[in-house]
N, C-alpha and C positions, 0 to 999 in steps of 0.2 A: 504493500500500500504506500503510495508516494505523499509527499508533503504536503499538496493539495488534499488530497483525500482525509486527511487526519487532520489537516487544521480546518476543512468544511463541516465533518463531523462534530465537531470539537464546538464549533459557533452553532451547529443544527441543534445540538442537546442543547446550550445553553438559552439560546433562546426560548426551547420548548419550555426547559427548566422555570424560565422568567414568566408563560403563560399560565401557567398551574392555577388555577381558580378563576383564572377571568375565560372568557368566550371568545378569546382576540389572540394572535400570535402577536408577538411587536416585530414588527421590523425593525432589522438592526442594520448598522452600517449608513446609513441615508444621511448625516449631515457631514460626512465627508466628501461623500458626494456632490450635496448640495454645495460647498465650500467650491469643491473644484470646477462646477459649472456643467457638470456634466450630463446631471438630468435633474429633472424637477423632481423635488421629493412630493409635492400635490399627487403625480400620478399615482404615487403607492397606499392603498387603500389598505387599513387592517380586512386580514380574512380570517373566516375558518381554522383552526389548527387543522382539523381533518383536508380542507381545501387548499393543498399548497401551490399556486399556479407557476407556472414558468415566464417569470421575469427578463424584458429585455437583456438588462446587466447583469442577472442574474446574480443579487449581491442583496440577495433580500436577510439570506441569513450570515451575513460577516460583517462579526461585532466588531467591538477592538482588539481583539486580537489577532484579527488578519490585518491590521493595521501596524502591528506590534514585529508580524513577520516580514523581516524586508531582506527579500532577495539579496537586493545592491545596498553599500555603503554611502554616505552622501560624500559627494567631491567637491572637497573646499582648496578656495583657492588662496594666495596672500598677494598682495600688490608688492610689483619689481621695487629692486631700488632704484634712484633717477638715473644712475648710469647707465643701465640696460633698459632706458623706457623712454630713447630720446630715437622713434621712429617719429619723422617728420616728414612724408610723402604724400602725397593727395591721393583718399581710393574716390573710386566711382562708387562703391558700396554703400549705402544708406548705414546699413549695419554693419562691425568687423570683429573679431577678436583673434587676437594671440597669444599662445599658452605655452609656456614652458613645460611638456610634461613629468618631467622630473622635479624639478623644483615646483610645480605645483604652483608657480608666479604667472602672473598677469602681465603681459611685456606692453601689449599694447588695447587698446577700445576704444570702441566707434558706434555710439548709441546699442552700446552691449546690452544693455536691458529691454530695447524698444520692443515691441511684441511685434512680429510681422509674420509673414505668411510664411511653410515652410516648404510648399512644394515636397520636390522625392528624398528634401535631406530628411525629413520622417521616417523613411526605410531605416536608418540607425536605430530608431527607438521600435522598431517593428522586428530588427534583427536581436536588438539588444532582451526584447521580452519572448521572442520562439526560441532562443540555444537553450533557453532552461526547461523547453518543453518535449524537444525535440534531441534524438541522437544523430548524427551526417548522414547514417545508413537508412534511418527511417524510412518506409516509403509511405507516398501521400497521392494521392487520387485524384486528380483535378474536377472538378464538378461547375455547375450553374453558378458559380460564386464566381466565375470570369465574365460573367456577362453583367456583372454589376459596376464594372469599370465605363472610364468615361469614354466615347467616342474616339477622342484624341490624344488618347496617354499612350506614351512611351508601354511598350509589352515587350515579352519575352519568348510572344510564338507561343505558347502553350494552347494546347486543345483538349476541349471534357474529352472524359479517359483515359487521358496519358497517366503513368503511372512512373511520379520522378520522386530521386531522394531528396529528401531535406535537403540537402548541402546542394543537391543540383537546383533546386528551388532558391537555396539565399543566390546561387551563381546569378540567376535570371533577375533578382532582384536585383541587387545592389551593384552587378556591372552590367547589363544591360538596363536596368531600371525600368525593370517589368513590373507596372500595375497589376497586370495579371497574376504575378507570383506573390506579389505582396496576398491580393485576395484568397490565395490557395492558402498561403501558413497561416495569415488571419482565422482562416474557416476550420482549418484544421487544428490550431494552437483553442480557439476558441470552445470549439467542440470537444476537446480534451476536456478542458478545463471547466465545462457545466458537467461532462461524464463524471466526475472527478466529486461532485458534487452530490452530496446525497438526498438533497431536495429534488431533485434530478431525478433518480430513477427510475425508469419506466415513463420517462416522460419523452415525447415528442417537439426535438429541438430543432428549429427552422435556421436556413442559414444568414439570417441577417442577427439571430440572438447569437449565433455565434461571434460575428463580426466582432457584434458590439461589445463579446463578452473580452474578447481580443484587447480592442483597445481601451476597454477601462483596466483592463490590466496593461499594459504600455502607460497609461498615466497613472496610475500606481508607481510603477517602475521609477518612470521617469520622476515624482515625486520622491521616491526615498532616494535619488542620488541628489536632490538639493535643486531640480530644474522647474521650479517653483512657479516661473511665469510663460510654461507651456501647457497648452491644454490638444490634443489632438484629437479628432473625430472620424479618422478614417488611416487604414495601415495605407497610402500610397501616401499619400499627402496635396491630393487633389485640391483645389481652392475649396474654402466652404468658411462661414463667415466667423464660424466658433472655434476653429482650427489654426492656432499661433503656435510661435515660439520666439526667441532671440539667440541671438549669436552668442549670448554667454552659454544660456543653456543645452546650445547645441554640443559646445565645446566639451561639456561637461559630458553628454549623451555620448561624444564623439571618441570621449578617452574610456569609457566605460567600454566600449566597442572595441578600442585598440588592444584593451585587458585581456581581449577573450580569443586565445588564439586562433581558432576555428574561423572566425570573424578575420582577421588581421590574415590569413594565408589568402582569402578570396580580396581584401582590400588591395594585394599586392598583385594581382593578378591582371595583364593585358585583354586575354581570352582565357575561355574557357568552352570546352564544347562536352557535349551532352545527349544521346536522344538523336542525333538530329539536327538539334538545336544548337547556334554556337552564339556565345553570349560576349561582346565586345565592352570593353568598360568605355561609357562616356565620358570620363575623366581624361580629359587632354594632357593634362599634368605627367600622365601615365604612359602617353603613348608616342615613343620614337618619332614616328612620322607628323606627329603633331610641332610646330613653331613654340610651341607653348610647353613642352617636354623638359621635365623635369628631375634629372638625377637622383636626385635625392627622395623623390617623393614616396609613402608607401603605401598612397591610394585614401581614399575614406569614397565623399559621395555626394553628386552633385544633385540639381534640384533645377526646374525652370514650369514657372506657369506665369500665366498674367496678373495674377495679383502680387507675387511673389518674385514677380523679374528672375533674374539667372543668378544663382548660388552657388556656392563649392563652399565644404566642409574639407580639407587636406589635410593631412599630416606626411612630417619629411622626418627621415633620421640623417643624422652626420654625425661622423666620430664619436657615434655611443650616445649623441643627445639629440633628443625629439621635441621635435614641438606639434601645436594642431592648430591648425588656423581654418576661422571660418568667414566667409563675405558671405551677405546677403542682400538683396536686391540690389545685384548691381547688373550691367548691361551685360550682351556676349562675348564681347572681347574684355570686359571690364573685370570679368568674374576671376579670368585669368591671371590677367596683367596685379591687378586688387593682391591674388593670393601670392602669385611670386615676390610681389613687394617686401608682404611679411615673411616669407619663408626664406628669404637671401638675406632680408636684416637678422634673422635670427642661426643664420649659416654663419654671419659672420660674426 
């Protein structure tokens, strides 16, 4: 029995525990919710004990102590000293940040806190919440959950039916910046995780409660590492109007992802083929033939929609030291030009 399974249990007793003489279960967990913005606590009505229904978010029974269990550590940072924090360069970027990630210092920012749109840099926080659900080898089903994508998002070729692993699924994500793979581990991470659930059983799970069970666990996540002014509402990172983040928090997202080797072997990667399927990273940063190629670079994940303009989240090693830089909304040659800036002040 996995750690879901025992900490759902564990909040399903106690709230029954808590209903014992009244005619009402309580609903637990709802003003964290509320707090984060993520759904109305109005819609959840007391029911029945005997009538357990199946919840969008399915977080009717997780009290605080699912609160109490955090995956990820929170990532704090401290401000450089002014020696190393005298980058003086013009970006085109609305937003920036640079991050020493060793030192854990703050080299440089650029309306790091503003809340703005996050586009496909959200794959980070969608990669960073399926490795704990998922093993590389796993295989996963592709289903109706690809036709919930938008018309014009970047995919990764997948068709209901195929039957790919995990690790070929992040491949299609995060270097190709497939919509449609993101939808696949959402559906599949989600649907684990009501299984998992003992209000759940024998219940009939639709694939949108999936989704959304997904990404209230991705802002969970991203809450316990300290990314406090992101709130996401969909694993690609499509436009939608309730759907931010900022360049601190991404940075923070972005070094949690670097942590995890499984993550960090496809960040580094040009291509990757699969199936069929061969998956290019749109990281120019990364790629020889690109003007924009980068030595140094070990990949992360870029982002482009119209409310969100064109982003890159990067990180580069030299000589044993790393950094992670993020621009967002900034133009298409800007997104570039923006990150090389920071990542050659900090080479040097």
């Amino acid at each position: 029995m996995n750690k879901y399974k025992v900490m759902n249990i564990a909040n399903f007793l106690i709230c029954l525990a808590g209903a014992v003489g009244v005619s009402t279960a309580v609903i637990c967990g709802c003003d964290m919710a509320e707090k984060k913005g993520i759904v109305d606590v109005k819609d959840y009505q007391l029911v029945e004990e005997e009538k357990i229904p199946v919840r969008d978010y399915a977080k009717d029974y997780y009290g605080d102590d699912f609160w109490k269990l955090n995956i990820y550590n929170p990532v704090e940072y401290t401000e450089a000293s002014a020696d190393v924090t005298g980058f003086d360069k013009k970006l085109v970027a609305k937003g920036a940040v640079l991050i020493d990630c060793d030192s854990k210092q703050v080299i440089y920012e650029k309306n790091a806190d503003a809340m703005m749109a996050p586009a496909s840099t959200t794959k980070l926080a969608t990669a960073i919440t399926a490795v704990n659900l998922f093993n590389e080898d796993d295989e996963i089903v592709v289903g109706n959950e690809i036709n919930l994508i938008a018309s014009d998002s970047s995919k990764a070729g997948f068709k209901k039916g195929e039957k790919l692993t995990f690790k070929e699924l992040l491949e299609g994500m995060l270097l190709s910046s497939g919509n449609d793979a993101a939808y696949v581990i959402a559906k599949a991470g989600g649907e684990k995780l009501l299984e998992d659930n003992i209000a759940y059983d024998d219940k009939e799970i639709t694939i949108d409660q999936c989704i959304k069970r997904f990404v209230y666990e991705m802002n969970k996540n991203v809450s316990d590492i300290g990314a406090d002014n992101s709130n996401f509402t969909t694993p690609d990172g499509y436009d939608e109007a309730e759907q931010y983040t900022t360049a601190m928090d991404l940075s923070k997202i972005a070094m949690v992802a670097l942590e995890n080797e499984e993550l960090k072997s496809i960040f580094a990667m040009q291509k990757a083929v699969a199936k069929g399927h061969t998956f290019t990273t749109t990281n120019e940063l990364m790629l020889k033939s690109s003007d924009y190629y980068y030595e140094y670079a070990i990949g992360m994940k870029t982002g482009s929609t119209g409310a969100a303009g064109k982003c890159l989240v990067s990180a580069a090693t030299k000589d044993g030291r790393t950094c992670i830089s993020v621009v967002l909304n900034s133009d298409t040659e800007g997104r570039y030009e923006d990150s090389l800036k920071l990542l050659r002040y900090f080479e040097n």
